[in-house]
N, C-alpha and C positions, 0 to 999 in steps of 0.2 A: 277704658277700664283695664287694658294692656299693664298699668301701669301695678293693678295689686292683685297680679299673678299668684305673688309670695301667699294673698292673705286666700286663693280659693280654698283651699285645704282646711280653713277655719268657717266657710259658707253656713255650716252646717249649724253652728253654733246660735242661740237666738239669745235675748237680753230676758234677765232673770222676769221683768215683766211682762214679757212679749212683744209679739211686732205686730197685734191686732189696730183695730180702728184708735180704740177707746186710747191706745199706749202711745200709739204716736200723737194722737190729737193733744193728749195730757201734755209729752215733754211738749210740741211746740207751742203749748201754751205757756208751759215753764218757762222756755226760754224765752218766750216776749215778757215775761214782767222786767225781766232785766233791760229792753230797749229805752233808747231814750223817747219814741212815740208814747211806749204804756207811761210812762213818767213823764211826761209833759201832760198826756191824754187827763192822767189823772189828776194831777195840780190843775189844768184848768176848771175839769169838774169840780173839786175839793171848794177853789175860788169863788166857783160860779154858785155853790149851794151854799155857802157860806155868807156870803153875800146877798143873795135873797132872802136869805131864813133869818138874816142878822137886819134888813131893813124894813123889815114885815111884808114884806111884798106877798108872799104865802105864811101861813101858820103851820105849817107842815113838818117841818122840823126847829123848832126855836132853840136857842141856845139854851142849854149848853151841847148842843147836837145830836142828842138820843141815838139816834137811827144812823148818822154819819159815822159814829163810835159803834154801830152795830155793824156799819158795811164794814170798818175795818177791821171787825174782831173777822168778822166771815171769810174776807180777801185771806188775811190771816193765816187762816183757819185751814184754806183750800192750797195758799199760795206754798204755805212749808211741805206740804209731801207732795205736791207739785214738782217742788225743786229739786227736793232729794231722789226722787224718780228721775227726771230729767238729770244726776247729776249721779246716778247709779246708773241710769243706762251709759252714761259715756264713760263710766268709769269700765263697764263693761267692756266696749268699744274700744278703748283702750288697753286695755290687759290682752284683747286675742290682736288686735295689732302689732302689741310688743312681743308677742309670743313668738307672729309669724316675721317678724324683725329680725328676733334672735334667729329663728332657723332659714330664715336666707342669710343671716350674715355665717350661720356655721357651715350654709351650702357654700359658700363664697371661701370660706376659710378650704375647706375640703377638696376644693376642686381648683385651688392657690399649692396646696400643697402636694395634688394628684401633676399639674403641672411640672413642679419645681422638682419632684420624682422624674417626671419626663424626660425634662433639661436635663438634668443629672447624666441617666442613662444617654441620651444622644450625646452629651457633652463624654464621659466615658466613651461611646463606638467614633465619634470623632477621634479622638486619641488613638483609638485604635488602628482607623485608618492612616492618619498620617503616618505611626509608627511603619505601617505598612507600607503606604508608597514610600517613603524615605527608604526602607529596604529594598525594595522592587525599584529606584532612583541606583541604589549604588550596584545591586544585580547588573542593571541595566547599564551602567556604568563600567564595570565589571567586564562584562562579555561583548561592550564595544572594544575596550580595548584589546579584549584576547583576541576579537575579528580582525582588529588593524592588525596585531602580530603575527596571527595566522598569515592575514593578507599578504607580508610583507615577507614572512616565511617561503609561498608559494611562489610570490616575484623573484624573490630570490633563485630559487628553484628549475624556475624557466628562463629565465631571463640572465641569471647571474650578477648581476651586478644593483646595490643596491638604490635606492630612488631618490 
């Protein structure tokens, strides 16, 4: 769960229908009618009742299918605000996702641009120092040579004659 750090900040937030028993049972019902099991499950039923009630094996439902025309007005009936729930909450789920998307990509932007501030500034005292040692190179440069002359100065001096 490391991984949606970005979204804690949105924890708080619940789905227009809730997160009780009744809302989740509902969408993951929703979302099986779209499986291929609830769609096989129910072609074989469909076949299997069709089939019997069409070779009289029961009288139970005779063509033209009374009651098979009733289940699917019912499925119907349950299956459409079914979906649209299941299909409203992830719309839900989606929105505070993209939200907490945008505001880590503007943390990412911010802290892109608190860096490149950084660089900048070190890049500027970089500068600075070279300007510096390149001065303090030719100082140095500078006052060796005025030592050999001094040096040469005071040989001179004592010595007389020069080296």
């Amino acid at each position: 769960k490391h991984h949606f750090r970005f979204h804690l900040p949105f924890a708080h937030l619940f789905s227009v229908f809730g997160d009780d028993w009744f809302s989740l049972k509902a969408e993951a019902f929703a979302r099986f009618f779209g499986t291929p099991v609830f769609l096989v499950s129910q072609t074989l039923i469909v076949v299997a009742w069709i089939t019997v009630n069409a070779m009289g094996t029961t009288k139970f439902d005779v063509y033209p299918f009374i009651l098979l025309n009733l289940a699917f007005s019912l499925q119907a009936a349950y299956a459409a605000p079914l979906i649209l729930l299941a299909q409203t909450r992830q719309a839900d789920r989606d929105r505070v996702h993209a939200e907490a998307d945008a505001m880590h990509r503007e943390a990412l932007a911010q802290a892109s641009e608190q860096r490149e501030l950084f660089s900048s500034a070190q890049n500027v005292q970089l500068i600075e120092l070279m300007q510096q040692n390149t001065t303090l190179t030719e100082i140095t440069k500078q006052l060796s040579e005025r030592i050999e002359q001094l040096t040469l100065e005071i040989h001179l001096k004592f010595v007389g004659k020069p080296t």
